[in-house]
N, C-alpha and C positions, 0 to 999 in steps of 0.2 A: 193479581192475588191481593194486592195492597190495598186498591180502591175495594176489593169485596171485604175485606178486613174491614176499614173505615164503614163501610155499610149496615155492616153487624154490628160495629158499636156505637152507630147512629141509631140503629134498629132500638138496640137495647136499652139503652137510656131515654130514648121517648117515652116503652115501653114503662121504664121506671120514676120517670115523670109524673105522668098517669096514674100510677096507683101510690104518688105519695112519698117513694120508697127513696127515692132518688131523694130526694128533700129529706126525708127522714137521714140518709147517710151521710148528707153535707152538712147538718144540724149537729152532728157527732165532735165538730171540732170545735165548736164553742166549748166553754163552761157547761158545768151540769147544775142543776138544782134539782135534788133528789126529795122528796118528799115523803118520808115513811108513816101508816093512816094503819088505823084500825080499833078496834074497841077497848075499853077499858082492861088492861091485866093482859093484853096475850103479847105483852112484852117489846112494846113499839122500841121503851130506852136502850134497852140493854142491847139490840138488835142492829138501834144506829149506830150507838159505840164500838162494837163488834163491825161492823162494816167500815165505818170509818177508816178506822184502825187497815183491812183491806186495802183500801185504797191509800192508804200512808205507804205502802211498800213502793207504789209508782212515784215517792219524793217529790207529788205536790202538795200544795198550799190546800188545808183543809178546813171549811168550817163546820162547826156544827152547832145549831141552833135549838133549844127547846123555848119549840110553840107551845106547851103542853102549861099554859098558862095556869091553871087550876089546881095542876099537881105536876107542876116542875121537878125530876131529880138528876136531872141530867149531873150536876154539882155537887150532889149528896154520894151519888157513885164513883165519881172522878176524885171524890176527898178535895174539893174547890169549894172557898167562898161562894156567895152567891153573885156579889157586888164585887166591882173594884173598888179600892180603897177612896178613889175620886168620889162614886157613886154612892157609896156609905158614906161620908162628906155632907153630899148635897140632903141625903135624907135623913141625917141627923139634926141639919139647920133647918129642915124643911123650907128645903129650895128648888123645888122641882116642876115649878111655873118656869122657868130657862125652859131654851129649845135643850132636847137631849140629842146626841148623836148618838146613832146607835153605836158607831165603833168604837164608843163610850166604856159597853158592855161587856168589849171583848175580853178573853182572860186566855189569859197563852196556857196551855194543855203540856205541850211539848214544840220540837225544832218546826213539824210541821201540821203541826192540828192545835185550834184556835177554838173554844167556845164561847157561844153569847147564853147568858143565863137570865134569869132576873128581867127578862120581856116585859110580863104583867106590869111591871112600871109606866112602861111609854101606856098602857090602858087603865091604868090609875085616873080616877074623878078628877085630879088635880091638875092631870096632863093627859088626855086623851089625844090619840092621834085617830085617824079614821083607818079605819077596812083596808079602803080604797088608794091608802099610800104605801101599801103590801111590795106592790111592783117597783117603786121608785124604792122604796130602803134594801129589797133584793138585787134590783139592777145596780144598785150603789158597792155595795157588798160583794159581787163578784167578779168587780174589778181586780181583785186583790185576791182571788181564789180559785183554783178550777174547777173544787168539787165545794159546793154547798149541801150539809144533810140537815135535813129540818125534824124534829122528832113533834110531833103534832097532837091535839087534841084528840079526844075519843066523838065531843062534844059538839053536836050538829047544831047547834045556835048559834055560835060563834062565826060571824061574817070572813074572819080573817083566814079561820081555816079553809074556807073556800077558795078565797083568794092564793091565798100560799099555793093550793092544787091548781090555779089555774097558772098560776106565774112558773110553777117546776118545769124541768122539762121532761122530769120522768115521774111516777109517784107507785110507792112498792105496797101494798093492803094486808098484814099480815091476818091470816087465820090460824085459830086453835082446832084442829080437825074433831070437834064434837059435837052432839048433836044441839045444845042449848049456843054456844058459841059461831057454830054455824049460820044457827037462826038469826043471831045478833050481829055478823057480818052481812047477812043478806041484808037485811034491814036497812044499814048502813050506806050497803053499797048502791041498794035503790034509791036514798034519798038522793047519795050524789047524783047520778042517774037523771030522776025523773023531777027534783028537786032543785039542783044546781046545775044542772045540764051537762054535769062533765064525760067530756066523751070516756067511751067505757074503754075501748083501745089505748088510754092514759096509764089504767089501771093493770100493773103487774102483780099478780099473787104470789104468794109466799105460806106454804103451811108451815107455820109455828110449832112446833115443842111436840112433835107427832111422835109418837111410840106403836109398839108393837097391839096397843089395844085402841089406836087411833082409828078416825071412820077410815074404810077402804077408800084405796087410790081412785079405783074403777066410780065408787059413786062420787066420789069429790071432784072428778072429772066432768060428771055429768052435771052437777050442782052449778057447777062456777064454767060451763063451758063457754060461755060467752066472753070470757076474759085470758089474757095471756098467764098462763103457770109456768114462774121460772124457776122454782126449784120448791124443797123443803125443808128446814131443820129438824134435827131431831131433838127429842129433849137430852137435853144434860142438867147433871147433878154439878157441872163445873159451875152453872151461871151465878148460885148464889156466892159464890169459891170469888168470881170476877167480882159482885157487887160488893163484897166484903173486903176485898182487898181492893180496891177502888182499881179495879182493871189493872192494876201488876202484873195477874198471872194471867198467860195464853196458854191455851190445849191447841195441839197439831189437828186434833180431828176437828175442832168448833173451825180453825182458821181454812182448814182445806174446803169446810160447807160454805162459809162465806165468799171464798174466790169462786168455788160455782157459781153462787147465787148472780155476784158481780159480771163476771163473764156473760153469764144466762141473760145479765140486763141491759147489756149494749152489742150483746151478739145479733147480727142482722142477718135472721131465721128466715130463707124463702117459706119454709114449709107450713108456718104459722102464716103467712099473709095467705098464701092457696089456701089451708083450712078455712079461714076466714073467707076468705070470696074475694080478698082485698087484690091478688094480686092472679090477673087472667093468663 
């Protein structure tokens, strides 16, 4: 009975070899680097700090980064400087030809969540860093963290944004479930796509701030089938309650959607790889 045991779980993991899967499970104990993507306004900030925060309950080491170079708030909602006091220093003497570290940037949040603010500096004329040193200042950075969340550009010109999605290990697309916002995620998500080659099985969906007059589940299903949907928000009147009070105050129901959401994102779903074809 034992050697038939051993056979079946030789059976089964070749089988899960095969489609990926198995690899996808053993990839689970590294670090994560979380990637949150999507258009302008359907609330990328406020979403990762709300997640974050989630993931603070399991007492690790948290970072969280705004990529969102152009309209950085991650600091304006946390009631944070932008700069550390070092980094207002240097850019007051204008001294920013030095090499910068980025854990320069960092600014302690609380015991276990840490943000980097103030990016667009290392891509300042004066100090440009390349695209392409994405993976070495991430691989750098989570030495010292388990979860990384990066709040990201809307803005598809931007080289780095690519890069950051290709270095994640997971990356969440939020949608606004209406019709012009719809059209403005498809868009998006074809460039990544057809554009920047990212595999579309990267991309985890999220419906944003859906209400009772929000498009139906049934078509948003059909719309975006080609991609994994691991949950949805609903809108709340709490969020501007959080931005206002720089995230002091939590609501039970925003935090109970969020531990869905996070569950939904490292849950290892047979039923979604058979839908998909992925797994025989």
């Amino acid at each position: 009975k034992k050697v038939g045991l051993i056979s079946c779980i030789g059976y089964i993991k070749n089988n899960l070899e095969k489609t990926n899967l198995f690899n996808f499970i053993e990839s689970e104990k590294e670090n994560e680097i979380i990637t949150v993507l999507g258009v302008g306004g359907v609330g990328k900030s406020i979403f990762t700090l709300n997640l974050s925060n989630t993931f603070k309950e399991e007492k690790n080491k948290i970072l969280i980064i705004d990529f969102d170079i152009l309209n950085d708030s991650l600091h304006t909602i946390l009631g944070v400087k932008k700069y550390s006091k070092k980094i207002k220093n240097r850019i007051k003497k204008n001294n920013l030809l030095e090499k910068i570290n980025i854990k320069e940037l960092i600014i302690k949040i609380d015991k276990n969540i840490d943000l980097i603010s103030g990016v667009n500096i290392l891509f300042d004329k004066k100090y440009k860093i390349s695209s392409k040193k994405i993976k070495n200042i991430l691989d750098e950075l989570k030495k010292d963290y388990k979860y990384i969340l990066i709040d990201t550009s809307n803005e598809c010109f931007f080289d780095y944004t690519k890069e950051l999605i290709i270095n994640s290990t997971k990356s969440i697309f939020l949608v606004e479930p209406n019709l012009n916002e719809i059209k403005k995620a498809k868009k998006l998500l074809d460039f990544y796509k057809n554009n920047w080659r990212i595999n579309k099985e990267k991309i985890n969906i999220v419906y944003n701030k859906m209400s009772d007059i929000s498009i139906s589940e049934n078509i948003l299903e059909n719309i975006f089938d080609e991609y994994n949907v691991i949950g949805e928000m609903k809108y709340s009147k709490y969020y501007n309650m959080l931005i206002n009070c720089n995230m002091r105050v939590r609501k039970s129901e925003i935090e109970q959607e969020f531990k869905k959401i996070k569950n939904n994102l490292f849950e290892r779903v047979m039923n979604y790889g058979i839908r998909k074809g992925t797994i025989k």
